[in-house]
Backbone bond lengths (Angstrom), bond angles and torsions (degrees), N, CA, C in turn:
res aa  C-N    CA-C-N  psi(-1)  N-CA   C-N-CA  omega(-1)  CA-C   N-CA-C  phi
1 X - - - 1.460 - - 1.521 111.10 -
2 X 1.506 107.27 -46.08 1.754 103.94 175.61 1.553 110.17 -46.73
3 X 1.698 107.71 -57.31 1.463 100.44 -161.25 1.738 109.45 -69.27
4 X 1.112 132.45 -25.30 1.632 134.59 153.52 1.304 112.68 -20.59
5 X 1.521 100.40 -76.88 1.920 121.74 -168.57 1.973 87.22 -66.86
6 X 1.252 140.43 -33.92 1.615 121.49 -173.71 1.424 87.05 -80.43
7 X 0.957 143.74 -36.89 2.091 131.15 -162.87 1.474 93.52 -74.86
8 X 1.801 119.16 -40.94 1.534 115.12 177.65 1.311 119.04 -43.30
9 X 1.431 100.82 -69.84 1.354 122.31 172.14 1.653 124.22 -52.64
10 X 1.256 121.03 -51.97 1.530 84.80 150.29 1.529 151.31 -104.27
11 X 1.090 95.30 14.88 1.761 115.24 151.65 1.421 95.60 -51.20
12 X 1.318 117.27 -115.03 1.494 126.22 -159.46 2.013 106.05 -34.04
13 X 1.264 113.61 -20.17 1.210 111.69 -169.20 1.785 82.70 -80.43
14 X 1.054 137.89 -96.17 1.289 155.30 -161.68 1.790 91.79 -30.95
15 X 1.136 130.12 -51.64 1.827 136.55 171.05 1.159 107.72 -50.55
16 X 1.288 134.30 -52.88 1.120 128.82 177.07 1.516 138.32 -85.93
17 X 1.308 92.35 2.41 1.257 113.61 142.45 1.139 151.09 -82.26
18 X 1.456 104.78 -38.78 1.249 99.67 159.19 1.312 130.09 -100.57
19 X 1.254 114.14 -3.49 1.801 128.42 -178.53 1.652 106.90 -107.63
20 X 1.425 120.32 -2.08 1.439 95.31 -149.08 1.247 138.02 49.40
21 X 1.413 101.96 152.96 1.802 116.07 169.15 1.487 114.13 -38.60
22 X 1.378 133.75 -39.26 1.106 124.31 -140.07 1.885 92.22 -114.75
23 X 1.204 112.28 5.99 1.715 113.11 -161.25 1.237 84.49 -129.67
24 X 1.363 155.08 17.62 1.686 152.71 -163.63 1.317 95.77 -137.86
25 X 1.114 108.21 120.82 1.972 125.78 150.59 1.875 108.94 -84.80
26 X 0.862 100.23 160.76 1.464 144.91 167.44 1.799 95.20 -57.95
27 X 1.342 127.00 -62.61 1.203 148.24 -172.42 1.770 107.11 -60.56
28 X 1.125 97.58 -72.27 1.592 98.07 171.47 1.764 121.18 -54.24
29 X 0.963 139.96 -36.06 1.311 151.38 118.39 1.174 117.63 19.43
30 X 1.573 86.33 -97.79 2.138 88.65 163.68 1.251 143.41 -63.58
31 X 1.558 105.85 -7.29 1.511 139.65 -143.18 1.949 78.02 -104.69
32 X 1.042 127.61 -54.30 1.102 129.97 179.64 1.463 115.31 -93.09
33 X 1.190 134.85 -38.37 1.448 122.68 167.76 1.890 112.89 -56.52
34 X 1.670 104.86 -12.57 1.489 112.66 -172.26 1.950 106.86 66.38
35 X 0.897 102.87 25.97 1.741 95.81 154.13 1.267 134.61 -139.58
36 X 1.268 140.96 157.06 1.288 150.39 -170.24 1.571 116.91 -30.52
37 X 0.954 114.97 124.19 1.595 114.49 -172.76 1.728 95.97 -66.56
38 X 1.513 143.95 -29.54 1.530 148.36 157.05 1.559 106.72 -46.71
39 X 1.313 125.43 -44.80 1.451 131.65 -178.54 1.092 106.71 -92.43
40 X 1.728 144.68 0.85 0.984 130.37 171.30 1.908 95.68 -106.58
41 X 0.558 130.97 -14.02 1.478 124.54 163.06 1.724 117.77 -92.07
42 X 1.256 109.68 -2.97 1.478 101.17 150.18 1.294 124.03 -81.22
43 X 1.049 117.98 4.39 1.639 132.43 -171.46 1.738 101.85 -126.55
44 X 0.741 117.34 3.29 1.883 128.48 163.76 1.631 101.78 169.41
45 X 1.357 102.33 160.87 1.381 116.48 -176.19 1.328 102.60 -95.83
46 X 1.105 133.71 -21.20 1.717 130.07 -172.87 1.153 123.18 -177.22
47 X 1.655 120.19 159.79 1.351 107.21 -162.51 1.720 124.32 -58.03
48 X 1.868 105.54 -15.99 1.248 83.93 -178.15 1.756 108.78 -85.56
49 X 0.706 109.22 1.47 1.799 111.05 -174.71 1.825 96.78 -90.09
50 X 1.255 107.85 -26.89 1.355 90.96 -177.73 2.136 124.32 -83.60
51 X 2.014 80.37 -7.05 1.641 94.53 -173.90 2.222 85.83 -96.44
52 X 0.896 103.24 -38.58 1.621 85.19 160.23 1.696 136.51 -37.71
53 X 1.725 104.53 -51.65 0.936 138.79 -176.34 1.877 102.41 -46.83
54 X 1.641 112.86 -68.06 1.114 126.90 161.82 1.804 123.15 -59.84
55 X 1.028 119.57 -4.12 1.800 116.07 -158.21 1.204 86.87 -120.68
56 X 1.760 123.46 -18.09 1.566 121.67 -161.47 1.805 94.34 -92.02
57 X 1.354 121.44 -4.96 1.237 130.55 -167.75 1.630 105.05 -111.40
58 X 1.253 109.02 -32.30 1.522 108.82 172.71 1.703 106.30 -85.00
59 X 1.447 115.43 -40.30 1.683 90.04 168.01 1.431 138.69 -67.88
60 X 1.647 103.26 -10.61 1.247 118.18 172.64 1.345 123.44 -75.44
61 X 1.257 102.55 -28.06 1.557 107.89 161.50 1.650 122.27 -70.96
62 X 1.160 102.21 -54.40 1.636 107.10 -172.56 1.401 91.98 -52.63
63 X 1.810 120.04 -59.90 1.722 109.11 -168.89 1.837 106.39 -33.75
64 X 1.349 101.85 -73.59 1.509 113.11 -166.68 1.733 100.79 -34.07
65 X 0.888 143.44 -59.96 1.462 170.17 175.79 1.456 91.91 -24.15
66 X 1.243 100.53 -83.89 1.748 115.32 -176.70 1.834 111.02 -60.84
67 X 1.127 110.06 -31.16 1.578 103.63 -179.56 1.678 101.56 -69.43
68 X 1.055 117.21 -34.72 1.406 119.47 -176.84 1.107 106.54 -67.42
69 X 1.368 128.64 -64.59 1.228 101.60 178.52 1.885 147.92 -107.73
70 X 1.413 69.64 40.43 1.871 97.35 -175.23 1.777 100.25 -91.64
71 X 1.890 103.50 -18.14 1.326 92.63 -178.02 1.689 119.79 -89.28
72 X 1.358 105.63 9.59 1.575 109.06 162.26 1.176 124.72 -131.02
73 X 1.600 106.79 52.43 1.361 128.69 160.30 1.329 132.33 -112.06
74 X 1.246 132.20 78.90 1.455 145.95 -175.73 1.690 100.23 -21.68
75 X 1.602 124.65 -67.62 1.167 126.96 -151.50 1.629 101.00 -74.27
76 X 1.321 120.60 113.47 1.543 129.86 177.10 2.187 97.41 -42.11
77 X 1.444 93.90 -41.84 2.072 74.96 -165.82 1.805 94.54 -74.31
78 X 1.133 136.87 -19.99 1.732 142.46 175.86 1.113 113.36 -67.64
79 X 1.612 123.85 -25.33 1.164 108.64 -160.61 1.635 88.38 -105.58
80 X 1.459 133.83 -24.38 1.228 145.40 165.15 1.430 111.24 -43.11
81 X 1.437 118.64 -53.98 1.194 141.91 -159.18 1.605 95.41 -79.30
82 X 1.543 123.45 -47.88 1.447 122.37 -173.39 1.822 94.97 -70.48
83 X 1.141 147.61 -53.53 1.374 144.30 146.76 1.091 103.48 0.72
84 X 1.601 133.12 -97.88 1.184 151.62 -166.01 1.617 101.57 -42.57
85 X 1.238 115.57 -67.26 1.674 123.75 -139.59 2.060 105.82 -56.28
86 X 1.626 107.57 -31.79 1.445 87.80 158.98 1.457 157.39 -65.79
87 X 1.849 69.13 -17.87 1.966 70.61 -168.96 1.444 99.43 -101.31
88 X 1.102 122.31 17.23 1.860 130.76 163.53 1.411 99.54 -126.66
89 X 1.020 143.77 27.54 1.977 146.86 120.58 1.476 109.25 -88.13
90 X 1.730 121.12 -8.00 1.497 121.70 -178.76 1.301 106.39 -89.56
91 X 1.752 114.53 -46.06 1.381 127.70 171.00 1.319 127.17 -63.96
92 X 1.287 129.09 7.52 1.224 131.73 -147.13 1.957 82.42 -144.19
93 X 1.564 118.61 18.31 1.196 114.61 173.50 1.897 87.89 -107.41
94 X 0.907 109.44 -48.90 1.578 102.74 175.45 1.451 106.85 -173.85
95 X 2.442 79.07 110.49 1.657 93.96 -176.62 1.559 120.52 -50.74
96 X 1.380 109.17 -40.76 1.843 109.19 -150.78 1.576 85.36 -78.54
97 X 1.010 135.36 -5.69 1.649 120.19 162.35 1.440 121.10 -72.92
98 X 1.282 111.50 -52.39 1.372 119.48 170.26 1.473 112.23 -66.31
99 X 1.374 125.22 -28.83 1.403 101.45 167.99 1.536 120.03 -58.69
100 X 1.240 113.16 -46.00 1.140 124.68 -159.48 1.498 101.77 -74.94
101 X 1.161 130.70 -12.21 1.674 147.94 167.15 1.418 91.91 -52.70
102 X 1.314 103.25 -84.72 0.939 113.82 -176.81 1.823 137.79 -35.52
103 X 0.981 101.74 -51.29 1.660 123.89 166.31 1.798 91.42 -53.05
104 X 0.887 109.94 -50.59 1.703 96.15 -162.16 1.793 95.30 -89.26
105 X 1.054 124.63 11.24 1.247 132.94 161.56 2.074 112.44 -77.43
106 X 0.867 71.78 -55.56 1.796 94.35 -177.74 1.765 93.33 -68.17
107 X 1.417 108.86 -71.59 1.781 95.03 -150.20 1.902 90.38 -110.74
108 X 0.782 124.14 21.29 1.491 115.21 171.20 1.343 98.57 -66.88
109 X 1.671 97.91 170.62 1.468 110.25 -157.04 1.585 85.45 -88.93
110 X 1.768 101.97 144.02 1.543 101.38 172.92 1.467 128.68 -65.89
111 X 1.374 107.47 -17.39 1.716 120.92 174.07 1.486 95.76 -59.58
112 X 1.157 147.26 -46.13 1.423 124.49 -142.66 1.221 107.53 -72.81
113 X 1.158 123.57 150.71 1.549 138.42 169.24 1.433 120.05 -58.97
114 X 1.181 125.31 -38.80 1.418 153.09 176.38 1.501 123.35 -53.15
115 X 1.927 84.26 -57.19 1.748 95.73 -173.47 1.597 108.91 -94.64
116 X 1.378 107.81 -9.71 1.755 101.15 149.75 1.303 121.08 -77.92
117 X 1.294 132.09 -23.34 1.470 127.38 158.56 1.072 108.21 -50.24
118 X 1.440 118.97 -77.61 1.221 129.22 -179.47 1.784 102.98 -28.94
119 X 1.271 147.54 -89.06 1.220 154.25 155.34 1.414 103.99 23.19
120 X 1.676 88.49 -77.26 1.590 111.53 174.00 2.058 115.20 -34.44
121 X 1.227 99.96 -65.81 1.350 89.81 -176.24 1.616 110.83 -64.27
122 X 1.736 127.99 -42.13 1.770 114.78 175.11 1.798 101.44 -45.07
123 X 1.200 127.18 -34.04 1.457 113.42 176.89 1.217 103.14 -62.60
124 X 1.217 127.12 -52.22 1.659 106.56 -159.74 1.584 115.94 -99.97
125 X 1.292 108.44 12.28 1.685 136.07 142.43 1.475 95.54 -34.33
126 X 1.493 88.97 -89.38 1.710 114.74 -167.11 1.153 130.06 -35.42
127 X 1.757 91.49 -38.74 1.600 104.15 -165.63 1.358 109.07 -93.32
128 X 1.726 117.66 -21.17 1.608 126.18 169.83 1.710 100.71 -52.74
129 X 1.356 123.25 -59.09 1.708 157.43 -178.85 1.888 73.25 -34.78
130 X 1.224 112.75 -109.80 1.482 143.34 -175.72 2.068 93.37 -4.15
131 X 1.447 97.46 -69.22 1.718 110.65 -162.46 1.675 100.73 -42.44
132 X 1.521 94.86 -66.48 1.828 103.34 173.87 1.873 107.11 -25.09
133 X 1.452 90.50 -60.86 1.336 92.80 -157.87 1.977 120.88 -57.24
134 X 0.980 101.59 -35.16 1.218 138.20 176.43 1.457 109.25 -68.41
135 X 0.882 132.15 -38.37 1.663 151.18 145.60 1.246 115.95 -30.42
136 X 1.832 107.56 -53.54 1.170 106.91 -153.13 1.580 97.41 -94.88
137 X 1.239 99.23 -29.04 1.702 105.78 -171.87 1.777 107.04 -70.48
138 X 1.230 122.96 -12.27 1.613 134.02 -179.31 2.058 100.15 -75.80
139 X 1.401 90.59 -51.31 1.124 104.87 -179.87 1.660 130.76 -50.14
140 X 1.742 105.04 -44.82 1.415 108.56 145.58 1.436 129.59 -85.62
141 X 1.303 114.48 20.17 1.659 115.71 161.09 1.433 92.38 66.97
142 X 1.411 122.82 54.26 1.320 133.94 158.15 1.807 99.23 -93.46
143 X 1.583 93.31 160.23 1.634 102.69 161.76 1.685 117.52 -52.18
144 X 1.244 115.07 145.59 1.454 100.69 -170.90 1.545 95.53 -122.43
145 X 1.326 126.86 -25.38 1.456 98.03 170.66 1.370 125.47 -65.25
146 X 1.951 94.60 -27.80 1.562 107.74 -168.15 1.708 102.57 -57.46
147 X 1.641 100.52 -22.80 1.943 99.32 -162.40 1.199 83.72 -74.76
148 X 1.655 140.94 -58.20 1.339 116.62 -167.63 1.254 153.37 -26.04
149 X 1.730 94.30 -44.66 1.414 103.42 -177.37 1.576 102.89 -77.46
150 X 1.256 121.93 -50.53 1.532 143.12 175.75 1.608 112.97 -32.22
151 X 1.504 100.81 -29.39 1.562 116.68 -154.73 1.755 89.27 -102.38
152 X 1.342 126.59 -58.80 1.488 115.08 168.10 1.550 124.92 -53.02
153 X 1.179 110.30 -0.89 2.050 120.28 168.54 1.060 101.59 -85.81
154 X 1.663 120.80 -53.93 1.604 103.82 165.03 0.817 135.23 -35.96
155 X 1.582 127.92 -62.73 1.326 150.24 -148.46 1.601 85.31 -65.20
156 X 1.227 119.72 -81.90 1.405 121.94 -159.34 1.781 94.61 -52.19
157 X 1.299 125.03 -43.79 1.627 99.88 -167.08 1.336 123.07 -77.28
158 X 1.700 127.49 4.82 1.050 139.19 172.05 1.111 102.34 -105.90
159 X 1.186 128.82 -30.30 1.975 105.53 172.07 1.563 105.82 -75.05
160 X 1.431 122.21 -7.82 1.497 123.36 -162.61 1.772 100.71 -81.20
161 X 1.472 90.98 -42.73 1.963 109.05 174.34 1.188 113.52 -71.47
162 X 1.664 128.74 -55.12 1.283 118.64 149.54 1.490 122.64 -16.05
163 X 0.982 105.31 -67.07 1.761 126.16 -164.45 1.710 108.22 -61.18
164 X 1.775 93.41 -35.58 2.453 85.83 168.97 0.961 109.38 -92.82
165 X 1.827 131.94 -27.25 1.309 129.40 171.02 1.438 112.32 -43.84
166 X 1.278 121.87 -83.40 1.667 118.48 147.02 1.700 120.92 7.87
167 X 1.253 115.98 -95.39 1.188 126.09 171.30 1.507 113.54 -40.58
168 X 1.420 125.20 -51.23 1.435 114.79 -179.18 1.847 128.43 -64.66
169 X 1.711 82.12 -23.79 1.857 96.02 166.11 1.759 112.43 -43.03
170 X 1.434 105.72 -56.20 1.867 131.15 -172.64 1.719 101.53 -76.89
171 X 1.375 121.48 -29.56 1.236 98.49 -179.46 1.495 119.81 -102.86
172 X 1.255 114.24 3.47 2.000 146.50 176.06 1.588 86.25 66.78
173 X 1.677 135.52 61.03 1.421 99.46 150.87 1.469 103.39 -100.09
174 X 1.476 115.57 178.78 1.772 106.31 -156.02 1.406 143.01 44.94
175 X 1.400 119.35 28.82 1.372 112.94 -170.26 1.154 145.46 -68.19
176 X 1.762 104.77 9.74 1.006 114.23 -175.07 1.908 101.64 -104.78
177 X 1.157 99.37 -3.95 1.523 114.76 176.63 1.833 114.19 -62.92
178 X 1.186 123.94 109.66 1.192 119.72 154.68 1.838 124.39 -52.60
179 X 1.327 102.96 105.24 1.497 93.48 -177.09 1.726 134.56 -44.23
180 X 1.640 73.69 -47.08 1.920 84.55 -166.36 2.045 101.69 -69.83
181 X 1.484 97.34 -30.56 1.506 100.60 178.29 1.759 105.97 -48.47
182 X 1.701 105.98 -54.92 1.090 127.13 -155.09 1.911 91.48 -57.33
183 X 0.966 107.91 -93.06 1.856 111.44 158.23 1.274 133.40 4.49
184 X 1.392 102.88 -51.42 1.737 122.31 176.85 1.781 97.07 -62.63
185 X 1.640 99.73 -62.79 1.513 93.32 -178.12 1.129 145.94 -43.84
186 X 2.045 90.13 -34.80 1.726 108.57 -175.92 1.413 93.04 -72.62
187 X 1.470 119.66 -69.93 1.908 109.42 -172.76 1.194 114.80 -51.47
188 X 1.278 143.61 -19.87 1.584 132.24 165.69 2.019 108.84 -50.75
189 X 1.283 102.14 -39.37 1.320 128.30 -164.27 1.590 102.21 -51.02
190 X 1.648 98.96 -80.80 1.372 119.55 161.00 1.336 132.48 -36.26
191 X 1.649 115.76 -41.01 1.819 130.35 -163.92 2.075 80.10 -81.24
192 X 0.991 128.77 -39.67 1.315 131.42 -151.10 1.396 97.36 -93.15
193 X 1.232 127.78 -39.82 1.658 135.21 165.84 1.751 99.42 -54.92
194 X 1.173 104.12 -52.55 1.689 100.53 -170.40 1.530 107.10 -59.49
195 X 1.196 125.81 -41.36 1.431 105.67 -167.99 1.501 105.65 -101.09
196 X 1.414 111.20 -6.71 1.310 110.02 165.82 1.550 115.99 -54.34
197 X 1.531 110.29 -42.65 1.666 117.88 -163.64 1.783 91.97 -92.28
198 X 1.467 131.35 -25.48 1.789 109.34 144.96 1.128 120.11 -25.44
199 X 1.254 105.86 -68.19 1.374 116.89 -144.25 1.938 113.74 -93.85
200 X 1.541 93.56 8.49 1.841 100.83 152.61 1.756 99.82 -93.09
201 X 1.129 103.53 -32.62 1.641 80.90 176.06 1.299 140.61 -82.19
202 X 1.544 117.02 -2.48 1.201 125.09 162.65 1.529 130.58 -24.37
203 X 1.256 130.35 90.94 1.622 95.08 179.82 0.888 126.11 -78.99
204 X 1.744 116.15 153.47 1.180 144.96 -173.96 1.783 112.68 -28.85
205 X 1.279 108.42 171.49 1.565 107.74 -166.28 1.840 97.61 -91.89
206 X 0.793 126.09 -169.26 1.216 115.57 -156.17 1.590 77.69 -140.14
207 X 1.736 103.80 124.52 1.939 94.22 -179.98 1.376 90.51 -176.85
208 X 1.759 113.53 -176.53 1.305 124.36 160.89 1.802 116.85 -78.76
209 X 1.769 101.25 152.70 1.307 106.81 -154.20 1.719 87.34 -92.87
210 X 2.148 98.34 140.09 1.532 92.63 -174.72 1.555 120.47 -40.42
211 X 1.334 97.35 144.59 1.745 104.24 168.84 1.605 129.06 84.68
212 X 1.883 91.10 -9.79 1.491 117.31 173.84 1.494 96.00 -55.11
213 X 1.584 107.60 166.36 1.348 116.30 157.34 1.567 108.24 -100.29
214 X 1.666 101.36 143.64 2.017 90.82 163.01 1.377 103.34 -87.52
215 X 1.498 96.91 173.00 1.602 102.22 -179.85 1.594 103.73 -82.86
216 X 1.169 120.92 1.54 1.831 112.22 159.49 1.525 108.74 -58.41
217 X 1.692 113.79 -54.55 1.018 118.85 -157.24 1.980 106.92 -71.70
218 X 1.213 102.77 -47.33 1.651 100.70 166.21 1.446 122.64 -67.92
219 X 1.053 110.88 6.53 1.816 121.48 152.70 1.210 113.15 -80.78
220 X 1.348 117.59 -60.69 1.653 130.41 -162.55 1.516 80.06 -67.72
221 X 1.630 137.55 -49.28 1.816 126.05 -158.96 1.349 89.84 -73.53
């Protein structure tokens, strides 16, 4: 069964590479992995679960990639940015695949095995995004539960920008836009919103109210 699902896997991996999503059958697939087009859908239900199958292995890489080295980056928006920057140098090997990743991310059928992996890794996207952040905010002796919750709003609104940056590559709006530039700006945006909204919650310093007297001064009166 392993060596089946490895001929699957790189069949459709090697097809979709060079044909794209939209130029690949189901047929050629098996036709080249050498097995039964019945036994190749016991191992995914359809071509988009089977381009999951492969895309769920390339985001898993880029994550690992970027967590590594986001963890020796002092600056909270750098170490965000080292996060991000693989898996948009991964997409940028071939957009109309990753769009279409994506799409079956969003509306794939919830049964598949694949696109709950897939799921699985945007969580631990988010939550890599979140940890950094949370890191950094400990570090300036911010509230740290408060960063938690604060820090999972990020996570999801930078994979959400990630996620049209992406898409706008495949559909050419902005093309004169540098992506990763474009990205850098938006998470500066956000990393700077986050500790901005810490740092209203700080409480106040603990003192006399202006114009009060201290009790030095009603000694000396």
């Amino acid at each position: 069964m392993r060596d089946k699902q490895s001929r699957i896997f790189a069949a459709a991996a090697s097809l979709f590479a060079e044909k794209g999503f939209a130029g690949v059958t189901t047929q050629q697939i098996s036709e080249r992995a050498d097995v039964a087009a019945g036994t190749l859908f016991r191992y995914a239900t359809s071509k988009g679960e089977l381009l999951m199958m492969v895309y769920n292995q390339q985001f898993r890489s880029a994550l690992s990639a970027g967590d590594r080295e986001s963890r020796s980056r002092r600056d909270p928006v750098d170490a965000v940015q080292a996060v991000v920057r693989p898996i948009l140098e991964a997409a940028d090997s071939h957009v109309e695949n990753t769009v279409n990743y994506q799409r079956e991310l969003l509306f794939g059928s919830a049964s598949e095995k694949y696109r709950s992996e897939g799921l699985d890794l945007v969580a631990r996207f988010e939550e890599t995004i979140a940890r950094r952040l949370v890191e950094a905010a400990r570090n300036r002796g911010l509230d740290e539960r408060r960063a938690e919750d604060q820090a999972r709003h990020a996570g999801r609104s930078i994979f959400a920008i990630l996620h049209l940056i992406l898409a706008r590559a495949f559909t050419g709006a902005h093309p004169d836009d540098d992506p990763e530039a474009d990205l850098h700006a938006q998470i500066d945006q956000i990393v700077t919103g986050f500790f901005a909204a810490l740092d209203d919650d700080r409480p106040a310093r603990s003192g006399p109210e202006p114009g009060a007297s201290s009790p030095q001064r009603k000694k000396e009166a």
